[in-house]
VOMAR-198601 format. One record per residue (C-alpha): residue in one letter; x, y, z. Coordinates in pm, whole numbers, plus 50000, padded with zeros to 5 digits. Each point is the difference from the previous one (the first is absolute). Example, Ala and Ser with C-alpha at 12.3 -4.5 7.8 and 13.67 -1.06 7.14 Angstrom:
! VOMAR-198601
a512304955050780/s501375034449934/
//
This chain:
! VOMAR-198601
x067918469137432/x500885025849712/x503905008749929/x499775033149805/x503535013249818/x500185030649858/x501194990149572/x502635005349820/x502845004650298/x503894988450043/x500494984150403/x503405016849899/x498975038849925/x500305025950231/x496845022050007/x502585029649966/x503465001649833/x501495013950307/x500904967150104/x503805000149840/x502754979850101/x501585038150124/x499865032049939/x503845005349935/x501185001950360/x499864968750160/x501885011550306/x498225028150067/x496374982949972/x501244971650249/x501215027650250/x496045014849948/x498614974550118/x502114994750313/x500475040850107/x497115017949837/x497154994549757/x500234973649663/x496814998649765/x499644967649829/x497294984949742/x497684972350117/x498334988749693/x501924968350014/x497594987550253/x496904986149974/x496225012250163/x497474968150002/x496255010150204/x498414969550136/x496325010050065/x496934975450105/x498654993550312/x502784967650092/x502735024249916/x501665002050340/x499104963950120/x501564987549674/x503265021649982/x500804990150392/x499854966049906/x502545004149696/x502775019450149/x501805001950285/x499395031950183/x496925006250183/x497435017349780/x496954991150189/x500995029050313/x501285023749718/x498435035450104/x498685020749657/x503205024749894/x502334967550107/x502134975849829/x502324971750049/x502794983049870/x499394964449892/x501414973149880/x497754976549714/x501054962950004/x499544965049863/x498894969250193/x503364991050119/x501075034950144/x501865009149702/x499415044549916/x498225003549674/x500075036750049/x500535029850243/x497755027649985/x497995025850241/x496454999550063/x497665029850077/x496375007350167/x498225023749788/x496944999950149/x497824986149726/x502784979349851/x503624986550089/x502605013149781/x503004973849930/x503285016849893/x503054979649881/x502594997249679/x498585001449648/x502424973049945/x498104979250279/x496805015949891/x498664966749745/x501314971550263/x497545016150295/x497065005849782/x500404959649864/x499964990850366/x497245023850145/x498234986849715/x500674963150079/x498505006350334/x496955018249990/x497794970649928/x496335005150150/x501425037550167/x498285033349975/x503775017449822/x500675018349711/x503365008149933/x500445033849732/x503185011049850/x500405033850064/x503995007049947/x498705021449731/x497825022650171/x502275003450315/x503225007250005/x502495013050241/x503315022750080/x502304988450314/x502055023150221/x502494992750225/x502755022750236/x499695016150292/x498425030849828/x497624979449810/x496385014550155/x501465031750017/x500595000849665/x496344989049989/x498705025750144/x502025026649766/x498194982149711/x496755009250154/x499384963750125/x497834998650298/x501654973450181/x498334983850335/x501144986350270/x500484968849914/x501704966850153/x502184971149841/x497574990449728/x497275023050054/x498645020949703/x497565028349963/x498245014349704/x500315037249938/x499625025349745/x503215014949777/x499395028549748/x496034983650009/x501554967449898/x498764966250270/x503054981050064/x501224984250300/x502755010150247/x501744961650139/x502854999950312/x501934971449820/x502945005550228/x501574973950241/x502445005950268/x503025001149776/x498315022949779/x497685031849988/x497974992849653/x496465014949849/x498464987949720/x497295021149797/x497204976349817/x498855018849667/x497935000749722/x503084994649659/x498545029149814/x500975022250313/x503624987150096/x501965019249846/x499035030650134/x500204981850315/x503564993149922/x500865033249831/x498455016350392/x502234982450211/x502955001149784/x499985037550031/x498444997850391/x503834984950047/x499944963649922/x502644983449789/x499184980849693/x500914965250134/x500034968849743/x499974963550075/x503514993349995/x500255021650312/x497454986650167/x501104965849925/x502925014350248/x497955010450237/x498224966750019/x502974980550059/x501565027150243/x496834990650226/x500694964649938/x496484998749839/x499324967749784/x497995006049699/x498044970149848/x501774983749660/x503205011250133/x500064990150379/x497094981350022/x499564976049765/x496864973249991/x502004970950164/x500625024150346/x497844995750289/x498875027750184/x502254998050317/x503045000049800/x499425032349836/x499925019950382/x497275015549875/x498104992150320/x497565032749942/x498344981449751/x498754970450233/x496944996450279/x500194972850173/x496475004350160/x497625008949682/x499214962549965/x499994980449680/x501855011249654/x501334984649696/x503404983650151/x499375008350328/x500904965150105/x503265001149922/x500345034950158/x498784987750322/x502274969649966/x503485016549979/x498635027650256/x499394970650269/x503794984649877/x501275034450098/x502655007549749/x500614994049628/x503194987849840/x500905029549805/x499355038950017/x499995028949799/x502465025450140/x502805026549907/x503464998949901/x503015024449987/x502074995249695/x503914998849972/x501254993749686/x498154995549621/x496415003450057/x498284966849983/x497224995549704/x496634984250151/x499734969549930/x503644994650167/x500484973750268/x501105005950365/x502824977950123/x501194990650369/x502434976750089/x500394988149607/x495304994950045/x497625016549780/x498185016750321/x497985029349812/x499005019749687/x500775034049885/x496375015149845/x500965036749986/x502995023549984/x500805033149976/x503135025150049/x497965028550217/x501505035449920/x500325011750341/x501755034450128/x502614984650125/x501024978249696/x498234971949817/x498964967050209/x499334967849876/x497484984750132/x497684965749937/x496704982550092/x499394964249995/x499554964950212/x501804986950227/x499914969250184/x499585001250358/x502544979050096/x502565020849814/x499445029550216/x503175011250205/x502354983349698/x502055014449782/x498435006249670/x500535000949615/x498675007949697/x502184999249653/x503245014050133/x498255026350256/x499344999050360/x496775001550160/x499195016450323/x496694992050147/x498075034150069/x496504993550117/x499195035249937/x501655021749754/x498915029050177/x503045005350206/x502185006449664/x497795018849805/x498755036450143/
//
């Protein structure tokens, strides 16, 4: 087993400096991304290969999606855990053909390299670093491939987590449908030395300049947890909803047990859902309260700037036996909204 890294890199860089907290319109970039076309930077995501002829048997026995059936220009969403259950890491996993491409945070990147390389012990894996020669730009809106296509970029057609590599202005990238239902998002993998004329394309093809304050939004508009924030090392899979990231007929991973155990129990005791917001805008971190009982956790909040005036609005834990109760946090209210979708257009 050989882990290559490329020398001399920051886990916190971007590849580009388009990734800004904003580009001095907040309101407008969040309204991109929900009615027409935001651009965003990538490079705070990591690329690791895995090449070697136990590649696939290995990798579907360390995470929790099935990547043993994975057809070549497919990936998955997977969850990477300990022995007792517990998520190390979230990430996405992809068939290249000749190699399996994992994609997850830079700030996650060190954690699954240390325990990919705790596992391969007799295995036929090499794991490579290549953040710095790949790179990537996301879109996201309703105009997003059409914007795409203004820009030049051949774009296939392509299902949830399907990708396709094409030609743009005789430069190799590769064309991924990264949108779910709530969404319609693209993302463009890159060569660095070429995004910014990547970026510079679809900016004038009609995208907005979108930084990661908006899409921070965004994320909790779709009641999307994000790993650090929502999901934090001591959460079990179940909890997070996240049910996309689990097979429950791949056969044996790292934590599967566990997996298997509260699937057969049926139910966990607390879940990650939505809230409305009346009042001060709870900090995460703050506790939920029902009848005078700590019954939940706040992990993210935002006020959305919506059309028809700012919303406050929350994602965190809940106990299930709180469900159907009046609920606190601070001095706000709490309404329980499952989906978010309803109040945001």
């Amino acid at each position: 087993m050989t882990v290559t890294t490329i020398p001399g890199t920051d886990p916190g860089t971007p590849a580009s400096t388009n990734a800004a907290p904003d580009f001095g319109d907040l309101r407008a970039e969040f309204r991109a991304l929900l009615s027409t076309c935001g651009v965003y930077d990538l490079g705070w995501r990591s690329k690791i290969a895995l090449t070697g002829s136990d590649r696939v048997r290995w990798l579907n026995g360390m995470i929790t999606n099935n990547v043993r059936d994975l057809a070549v220009g497919h990936g998955v969403y997977a969850f990477l855990l300990d022995a007792q259950g517990h998520i190390q890491a979230d990430l996405y996993a992809f068939n290249r053909g000749e190699s399996l491409l994992v994609d997850t945070e830079r700030s996650q990147r060190d954690k699954v390299l240390q325990l990919f390389d705790h596992y391969i012990i007799a295995d036929d894996v090499e794991l490579a670093d290549i953040s710095e020669k790949l790179t990537a730009l996301g879109l996201t809106g309703p105009e997003s491939r059409s914007v795409l296509e203004r820009a030049g970029v051949p774009v296939p057609d392509l299902a949830y987590l399907q990708f396709g590599d094409v030609q743009w202005q005789e430069i190799a990238i590769t064309v991924l449908h990264s949108g779910e239902e709530a969404k319609d998002s693209w993302q463009v993998w890159i060569a660095p030395e070429h995004v910014s004329a990547l970026w510079d394309a679809l900016v004038k093809a009609g995208a907005r300049s979108t930084g990661t304050s908006a899409l921070n939004l965004f994320r909790i508009s779709r009641g999307i947890p994000q790993f650090g924030q929502d999901i934090r090392e001591r959460d079990l899979p179940q909890e997070t909803g996240q049910m996309r990231a689990l097979n429950f007929t791949k056969g044996c991973y790292l934590g599967q047990e566990i997996v298997e155990r509260i699937r057969s129990r049926g139910a966990v005791h607390r879940q990650f859902t939505a809230f409305l917001v009346e009042g001060p805008l709870p900090e995460p971190g703050a506790k939920i309260q029902a009848d005078s009982k700590e019954v939940g956790e706040i992990t993210s909040s935002a006020i959305l700037p919506l059309p028809a005036g700012d919303r406050g609005v929350a994602l965190g834990y809940l106990r299930r036996e709180a469900t159907g109760k009046e609920l606190t946090a601070g001095n706000s209210r709490l309404t329980l909204a499952p989906s978010l979708l309803a109040f945001v257009p």
